[in-house]
C-alpha positions as CSV (number, residue, x, y, z in Angstrom):
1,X,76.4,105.9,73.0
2,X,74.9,109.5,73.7
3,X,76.2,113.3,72.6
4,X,74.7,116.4,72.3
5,X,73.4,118.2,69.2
6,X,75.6,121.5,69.3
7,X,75.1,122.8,65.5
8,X,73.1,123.1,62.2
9,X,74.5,124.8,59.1
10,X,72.7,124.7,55.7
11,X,74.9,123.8,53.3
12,X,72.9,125.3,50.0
13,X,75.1,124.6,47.7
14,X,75.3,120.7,48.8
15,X,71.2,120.7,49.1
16,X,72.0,119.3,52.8
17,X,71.7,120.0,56.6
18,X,75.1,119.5,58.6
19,X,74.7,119.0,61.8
20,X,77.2,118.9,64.7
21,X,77.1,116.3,67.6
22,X,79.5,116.1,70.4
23,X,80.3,113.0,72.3
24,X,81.9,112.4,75.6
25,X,86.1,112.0,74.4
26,X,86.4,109.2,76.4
27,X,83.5,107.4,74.2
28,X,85.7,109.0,71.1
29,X,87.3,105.0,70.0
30,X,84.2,103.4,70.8
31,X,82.3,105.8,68.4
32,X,85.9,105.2,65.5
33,X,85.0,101.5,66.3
34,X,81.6,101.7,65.5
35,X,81.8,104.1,62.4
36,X,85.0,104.4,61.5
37,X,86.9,107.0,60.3
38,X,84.8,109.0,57.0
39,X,86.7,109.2,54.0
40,X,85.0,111.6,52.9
41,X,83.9,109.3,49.3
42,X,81.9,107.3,50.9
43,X,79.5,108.5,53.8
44,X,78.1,106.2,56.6
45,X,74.4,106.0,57.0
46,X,72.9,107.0,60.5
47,X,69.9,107.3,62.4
48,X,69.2,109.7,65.0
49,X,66.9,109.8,68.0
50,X,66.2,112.3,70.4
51,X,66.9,111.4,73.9
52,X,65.2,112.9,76.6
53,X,62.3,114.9,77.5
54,X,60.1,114.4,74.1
55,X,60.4,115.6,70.9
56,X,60.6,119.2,70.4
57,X,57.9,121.6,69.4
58,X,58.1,124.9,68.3
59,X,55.7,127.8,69.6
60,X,52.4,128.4,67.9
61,X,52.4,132.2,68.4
62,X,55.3,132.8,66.2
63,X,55.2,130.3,63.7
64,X,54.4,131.9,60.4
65,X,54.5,128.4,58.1
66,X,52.6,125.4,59.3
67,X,56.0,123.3,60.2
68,X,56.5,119.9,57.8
69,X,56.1,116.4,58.7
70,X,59.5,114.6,58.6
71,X,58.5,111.4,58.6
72,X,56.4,112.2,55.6
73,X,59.1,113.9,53.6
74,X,61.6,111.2,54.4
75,X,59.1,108.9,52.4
76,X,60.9,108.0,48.9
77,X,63.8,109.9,50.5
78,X,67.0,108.8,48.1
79,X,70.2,107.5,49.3
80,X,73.1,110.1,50.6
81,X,74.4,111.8,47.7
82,X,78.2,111.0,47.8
83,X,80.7,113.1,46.7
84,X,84.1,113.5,44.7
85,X,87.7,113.6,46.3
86,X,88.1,117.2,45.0
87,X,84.1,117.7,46.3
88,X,85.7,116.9,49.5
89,X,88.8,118.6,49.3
90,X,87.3,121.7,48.0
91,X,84.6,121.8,51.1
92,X,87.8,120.9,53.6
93,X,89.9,123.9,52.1
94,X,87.0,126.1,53.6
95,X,86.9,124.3,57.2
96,X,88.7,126.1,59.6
97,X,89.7,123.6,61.5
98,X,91.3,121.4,59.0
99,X,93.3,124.9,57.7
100,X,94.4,125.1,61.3
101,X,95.4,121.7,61.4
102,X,96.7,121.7,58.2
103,X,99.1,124.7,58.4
104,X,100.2,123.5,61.8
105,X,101.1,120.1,60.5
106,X,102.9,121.1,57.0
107,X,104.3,124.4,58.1
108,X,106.8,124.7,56.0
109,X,104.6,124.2,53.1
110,X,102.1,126.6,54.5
111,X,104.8,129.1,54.7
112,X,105.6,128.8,51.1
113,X,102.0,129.0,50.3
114,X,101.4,132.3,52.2
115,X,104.2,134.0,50.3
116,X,102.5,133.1,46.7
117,X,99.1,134.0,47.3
118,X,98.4,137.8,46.5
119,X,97.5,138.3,49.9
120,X,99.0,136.4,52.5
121,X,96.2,136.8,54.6
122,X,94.1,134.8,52.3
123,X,94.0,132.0,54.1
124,X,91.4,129.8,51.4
125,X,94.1,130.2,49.1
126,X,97.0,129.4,51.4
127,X,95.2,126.3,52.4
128,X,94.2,125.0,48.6
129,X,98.1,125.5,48.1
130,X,99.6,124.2,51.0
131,X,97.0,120.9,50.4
132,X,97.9,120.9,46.5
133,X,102.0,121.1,47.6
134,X,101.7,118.1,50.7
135,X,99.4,116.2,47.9
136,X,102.1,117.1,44.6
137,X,99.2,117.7,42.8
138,X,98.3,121.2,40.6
139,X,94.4,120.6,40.6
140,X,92.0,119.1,43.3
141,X,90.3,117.1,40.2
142,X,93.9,114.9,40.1
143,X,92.1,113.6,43.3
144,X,89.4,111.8,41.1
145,X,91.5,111.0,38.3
146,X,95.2,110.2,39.6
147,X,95.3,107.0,42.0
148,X,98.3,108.2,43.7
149,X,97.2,111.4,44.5
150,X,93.7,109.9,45.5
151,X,95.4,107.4,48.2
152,X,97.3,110.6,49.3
153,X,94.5,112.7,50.0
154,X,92.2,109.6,51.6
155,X,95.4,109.3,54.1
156,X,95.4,113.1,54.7
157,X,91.8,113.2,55.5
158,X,91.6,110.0,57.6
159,X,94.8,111.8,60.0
160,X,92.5,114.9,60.2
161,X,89.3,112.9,61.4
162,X,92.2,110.8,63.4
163,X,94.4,113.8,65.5
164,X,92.1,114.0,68.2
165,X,92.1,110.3,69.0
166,X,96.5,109.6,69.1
167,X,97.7,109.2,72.6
């Protein structure tokens, strides 16, 4: 299976690289088959190869820092840190395009959400109600500690990651 690398965003405050890969849709259930769906607790290791015309190699001329070995620094490299429900929720709440799915899925609850925050332009804190409301939770840390809520959220995620692939 092939795609196209489309994105990088540091995420500092996760110590981590995201990247963004895009693959054909109609490849979309083979790629769900393979990897499944994340839940967001546990992540699925991957490897990735460039396909193609080589690897890539930055100019000389306007390098300023002698450019690190990767294979080198993925020596000793430790295992994918994985992260909390409320980790997860707290990083989705900031997503756009889980608010966008979010509000247009739970409208009503988004609604209600936009008329209690002090500004009901804020959409961060029109999404972390409207998730808290469809959850019936008042904290994201329930996520961890509250079974329920934790099965809850694991089902909300999974028909995010899911909404492109229902015919």
């Amino acid at each position: 299976m092939q795609g196209c690398y489309v994105d990088a965003k540091f995420m500092r405050g996760l110590k981590c690289m995201r990247i963004s890969v895009d693959i054909p849709i109609e490849h979309s259930n083979q790629f769900l088959k393979a990897f499944g769906a994340p839940d967001g607790v546990n992540p699925v290791p991957v490897a990735i190869a460039r396909l193609g015309n080589g690897a890539y190699a930055p100019s000389t001329e306007t390098q300023s820092e002698p450019v690190a070995d990767p294979v080198k620094e993925t020596q000793g490299a430790v295992e994918p840190r994985k992260y909390t429900r409320s980790q997860i929720a707290a990083l989705k709440c900031q997503d756009n395009d889980f608010r966008m799915w979010l509000a247009g899925r739970h409208r009503s609850e988004w609604i209600r959400a936009c008329s209690r925050t002090d500004d009901a332009m804020d959409a961060s804190g029109a999404v972390d109600l409207t998730m808290k409301d469809v959850l019936g939770i008042k904290s994201k840390r329930e996520l961890d500690s509250n079974p329920v809520a934790g099965a809850a959220w694991d089902k909300l995620l999974t028909d995010f990651d899911l909404r492109n692939t229902a015919r």
